[in-house]
C-alpha positions in Angstrom: -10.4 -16.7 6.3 -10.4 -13.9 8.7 -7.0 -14.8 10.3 -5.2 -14.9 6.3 -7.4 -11.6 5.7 -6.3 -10.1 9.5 -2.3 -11.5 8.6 -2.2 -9.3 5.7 -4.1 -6.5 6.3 -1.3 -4.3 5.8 -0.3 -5.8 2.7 -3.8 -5.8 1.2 -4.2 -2.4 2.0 -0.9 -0.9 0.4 -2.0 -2.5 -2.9 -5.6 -1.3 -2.6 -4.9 2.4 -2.0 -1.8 2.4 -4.8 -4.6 0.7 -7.1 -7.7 3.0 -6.4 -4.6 5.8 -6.9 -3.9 4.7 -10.5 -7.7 4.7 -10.6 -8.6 7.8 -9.3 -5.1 9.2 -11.8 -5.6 7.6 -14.9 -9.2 7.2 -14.9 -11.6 9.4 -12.3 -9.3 12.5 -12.5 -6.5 12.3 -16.0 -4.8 15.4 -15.5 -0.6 15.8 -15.4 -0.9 16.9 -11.7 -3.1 14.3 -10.2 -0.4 11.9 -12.1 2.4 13.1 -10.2 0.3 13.5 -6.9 -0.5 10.2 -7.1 2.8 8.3 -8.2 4.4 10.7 -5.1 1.6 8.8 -2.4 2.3 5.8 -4.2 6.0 5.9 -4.0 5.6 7.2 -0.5 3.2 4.8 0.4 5.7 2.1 -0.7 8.4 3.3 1.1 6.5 3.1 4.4 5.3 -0.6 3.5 9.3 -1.6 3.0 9.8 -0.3 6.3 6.7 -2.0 8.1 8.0 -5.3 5.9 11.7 -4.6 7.4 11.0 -4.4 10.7 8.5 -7.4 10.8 11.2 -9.3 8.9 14.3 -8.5 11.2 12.0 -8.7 14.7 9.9 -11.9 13.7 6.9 -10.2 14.4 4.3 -12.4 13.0 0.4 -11.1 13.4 -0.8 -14.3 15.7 -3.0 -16.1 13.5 
């Protein structure tokens, strides 16, 4: 379990922090500005995680399991 969990670490984390910002947006904090704030980090964070996936994909850099 810790080797599927250490695998896709990155991938668990991008959804965690894009959820807990629709969270903190929609539910925590529901004002116009912390909307935009956080669909900017989301899109940005997204952006970066294409990038990370793009790179491991053309390399074959697999995270030894």
């Amino acid at each position: 379990m810790s080797s599927l969990l250490s695998r896709y670490r990155w991938d668990i984390a991008t959804f965690s922090v894009s959820f807990a910002l629709v969270v903190f947006a929609y539910v925590i904090y529901p004002t116009e500005l912390a909307r935009v704030a956080a669909w900017a980090s989301i899109f940005f964070i997204q952006v970066c995680w294409v990038g990370y996936v793009a790179y491991r994909w053309t390399w074959d850099e697999h995270t030894p399991a």
